[in-house]
N, C-alpha and C positions, 0 to 999 in steps of 0.2 A: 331187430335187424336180421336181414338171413344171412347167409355165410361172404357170400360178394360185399356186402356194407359193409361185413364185420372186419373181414380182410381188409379191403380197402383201408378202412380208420385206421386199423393197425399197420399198414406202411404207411401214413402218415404219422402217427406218433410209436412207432419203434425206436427213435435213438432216447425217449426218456431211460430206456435199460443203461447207459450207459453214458451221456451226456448231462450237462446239467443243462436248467430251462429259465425260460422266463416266462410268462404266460401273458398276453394281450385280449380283449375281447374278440381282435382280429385276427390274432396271431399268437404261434406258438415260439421260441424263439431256444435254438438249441447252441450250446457251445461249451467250447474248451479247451481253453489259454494255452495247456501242456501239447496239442499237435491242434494249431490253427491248420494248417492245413488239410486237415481232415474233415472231406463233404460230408458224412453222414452226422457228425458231432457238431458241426459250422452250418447250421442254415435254419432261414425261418419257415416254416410254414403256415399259407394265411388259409381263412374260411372265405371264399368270395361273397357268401348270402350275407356275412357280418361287415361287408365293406362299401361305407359311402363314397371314400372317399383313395381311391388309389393311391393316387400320388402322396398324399399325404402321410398312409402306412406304408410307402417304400422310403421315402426320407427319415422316416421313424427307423424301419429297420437300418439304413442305412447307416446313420446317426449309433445304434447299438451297436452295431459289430466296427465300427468303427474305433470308437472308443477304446474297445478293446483288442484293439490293432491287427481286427482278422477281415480276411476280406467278406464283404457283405454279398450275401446268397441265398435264395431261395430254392424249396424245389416245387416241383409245381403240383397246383392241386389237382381232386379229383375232376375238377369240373373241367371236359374234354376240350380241349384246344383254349385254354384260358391266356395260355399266355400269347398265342396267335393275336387270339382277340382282342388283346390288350397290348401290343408290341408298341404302338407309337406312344404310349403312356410310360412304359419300361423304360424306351426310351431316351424319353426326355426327362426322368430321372438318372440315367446316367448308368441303366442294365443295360446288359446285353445278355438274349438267351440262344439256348437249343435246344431241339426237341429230339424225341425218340419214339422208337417203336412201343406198342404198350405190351407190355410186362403179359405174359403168357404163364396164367396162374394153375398151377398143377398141383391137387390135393392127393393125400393117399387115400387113393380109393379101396386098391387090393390089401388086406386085412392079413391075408397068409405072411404066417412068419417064412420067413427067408434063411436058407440054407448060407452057413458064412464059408469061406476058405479056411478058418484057421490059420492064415498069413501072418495077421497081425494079432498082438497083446491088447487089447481098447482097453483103457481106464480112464474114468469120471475123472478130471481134476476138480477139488474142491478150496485146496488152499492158496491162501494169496500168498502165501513166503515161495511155490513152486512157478505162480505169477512173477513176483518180483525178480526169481535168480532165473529166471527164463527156461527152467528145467521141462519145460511142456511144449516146448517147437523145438527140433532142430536148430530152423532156422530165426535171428533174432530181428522182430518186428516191432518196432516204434510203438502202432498204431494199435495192434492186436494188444500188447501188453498194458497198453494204457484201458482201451476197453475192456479189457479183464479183470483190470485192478480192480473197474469202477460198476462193478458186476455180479464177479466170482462168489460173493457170498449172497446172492440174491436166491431164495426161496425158487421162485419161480427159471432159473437158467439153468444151463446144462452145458457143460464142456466134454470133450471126451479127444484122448488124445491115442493115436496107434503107433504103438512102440512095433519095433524090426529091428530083430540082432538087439535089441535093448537100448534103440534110439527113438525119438519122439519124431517119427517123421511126417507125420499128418496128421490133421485134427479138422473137429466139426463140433458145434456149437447151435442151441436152439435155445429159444425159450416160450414158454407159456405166457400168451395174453390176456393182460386183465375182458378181455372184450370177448373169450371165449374162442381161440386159435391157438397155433402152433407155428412160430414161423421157425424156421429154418435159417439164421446169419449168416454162418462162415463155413465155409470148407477150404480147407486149404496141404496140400501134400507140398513138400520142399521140394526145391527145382529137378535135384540128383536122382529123386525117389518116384517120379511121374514113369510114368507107363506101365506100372507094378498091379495096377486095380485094387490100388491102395485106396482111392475115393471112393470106385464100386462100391466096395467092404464098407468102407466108413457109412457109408450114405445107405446099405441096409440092416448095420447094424442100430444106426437111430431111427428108422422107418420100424424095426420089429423093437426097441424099446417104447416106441410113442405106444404100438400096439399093446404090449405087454403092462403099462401103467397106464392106461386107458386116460392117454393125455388128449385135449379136445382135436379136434380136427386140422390135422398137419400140413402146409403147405411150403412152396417152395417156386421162387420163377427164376429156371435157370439162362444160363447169360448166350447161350451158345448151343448149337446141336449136339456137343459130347456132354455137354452137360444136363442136356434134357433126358439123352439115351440113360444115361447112369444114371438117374433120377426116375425115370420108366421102368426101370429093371426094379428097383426100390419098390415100386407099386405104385407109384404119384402117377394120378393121366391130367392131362390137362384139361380145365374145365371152361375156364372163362379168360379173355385177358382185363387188363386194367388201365385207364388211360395214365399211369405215371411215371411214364419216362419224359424229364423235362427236369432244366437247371437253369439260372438266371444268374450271374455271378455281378457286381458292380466293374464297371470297365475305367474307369477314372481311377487309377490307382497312384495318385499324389496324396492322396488325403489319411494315409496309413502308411506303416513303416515294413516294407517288403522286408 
C-alpha cells in the first residue's frame, strides 16, 4: 500500500486503540458501554466490495448496538460518496446521514528539529493510577479518561501532558500504527489556558519527538485554519485529502433507552 491506502485504512480502524470491537466479514463494529455517547468508540465501519446485501448489514448493525442500548452509527467509508449513493437504502432502514468536507491530510514533511519556548514542563504520562485520579488535565474529561484507561499502557501510544506554574494544562496524544503511520489523536489546552501557544509548543514538541525516534511517517488532519497553521509551523504540509467525513446515526430512537 503507499502512504494514502495506508492512512486511509488507518482512520478507518483507529478506535481498536481504544474501543472494543466485534469484527463481521462486512463490518468492523466498535463500542463502549462506559460513554455510549462517544462517536469515535460507538460506530461500525463497513467494507462496501464485502457487501451484497445493504439493508441487511444495517439491520445487523442496527440490531448490535441496539442491544446494547447505544445508538447505532456508522462512519462512512473510503469509497467517495458511498453514502449519497446509497441514501434511499439508509433510509428505509431507519438512518439518517451527513456528509462533510474530506479530511485535508497533512504529513510531516519538514524533518528539522524545532526550536521550543521553554513555556511549558512536557512529560510522557505512562501510568493508569495518574489516568484514573485525573492528575494529567487540568480539566476533568469523561471521555479522554475513559480512552486512556483503555490505552495508556499500549506499547505503541504516546501521551504527553504540559504542565505551567505546575498544572497540567494541555496535552497531545499519538500513536503508532500497525499499517506503518503515525497518527496524531488529541490535542487539547483547558479553556483558561488558550491563547498561550501552549498547542503551538505541544504540536512541535511531538513533531521533533516522531523525528528524534524515527517513528513511521506522522500525520495529522486539522479541524479548522488555526489549526492547520500550528500544525504548519510543526512541519506537517498538506499532501492529499481523503474522502471521510461522513456519519450515519439510526433516527428511530424508541427502540433504545435515551
Amino acid at each position: 500500500m503507499n502512504i494514502k491506502e495506508i492512512i486511509a485504512k488507518e482512520e478507518q480502524e483507529f478506535p481498536r486503540l481504544f474501543a472494543f470491537s466485534e469484527k463481521r466479514s462486512y463490518s468492523t463494529l466498535f463500542f463502549n458501554p462506559n460513554i455510549k455517547d462517544h462517536h469515535d468508540s460507538n460506530h461500525a465501519i463497513i467494507y462496501p466490495d464485502k457487501i451484497t446485501d445493504l439493508g441487511g448489514v444495517l439491520d445487523d448493525i442496527r440490531k448490535f448496538y441496539q442491544d446494547k442500548e447505544i445508538v447505532p452509527a456508522l462512519y462512512h467509508p473510503t469509497v467517495e460518496n458511498y453514502f449519497i449513493q446509497n441514501a434511499r437504502t439508509l433510509k428505509a432502514h431507519g438512518f439518517e446521514f451527513m456528509t462533510a468536507l474530506d479530511a485535508r491530510i497533512m504529513l510531516l514533511e519538514n524533518t528539522a528539529l524545532k526550536p521550543l519556548s521553554g513555556k511549558l514542563q512536557i512529560k510522557q504520562i505512562k501510568e493508569l493510577g495518574v489516568i484514573e485520579d485525573g492528575s494529567y488535565f487540568i480539566e476533568k474529561d469523561e471521555y479522554l479518561t475513559e480512552i486512556y484507561r483503555n490505552c495508556i499502557n499500549k506499547e505503541n501510544h504516546y501521551l504527553f501532558a504540559g504542565f505551567y506554574e505546575d498544572k497540567p494544562v494541555t496535552l497531545l496524544s499519538f500513536h503508532v500504527s500497525e499499517y506503518g503511520c503515525t497518527r496524531f489523536d488529541e490535542m487539547k489546552t483547558a479553556g483558561a489556558y488558550k491563547g498561550n501557544g501552549f498547542a503551538r509548543e505541544m504540536n512541535k514538541f511531538a513533531a521533533n519527538f516522531c523525528v528524534e525516534h524515527n517513528l513511521p511517517t506522522a500525520y495529522q488532519w486539522p479541524a479548522h485554519g488555526t489549526s492547520e497553521r500550528i500544525t504548519s509551523e510543526a512541519g506537517f504540509r498538506v499532501s492529499f485529502t481523503l474522502p471521510i467525513g461522513g456519519y450515519a446515526a439510526y433516527a428511530v430512537r424508541d427502540h433504545y433507552i435515551e
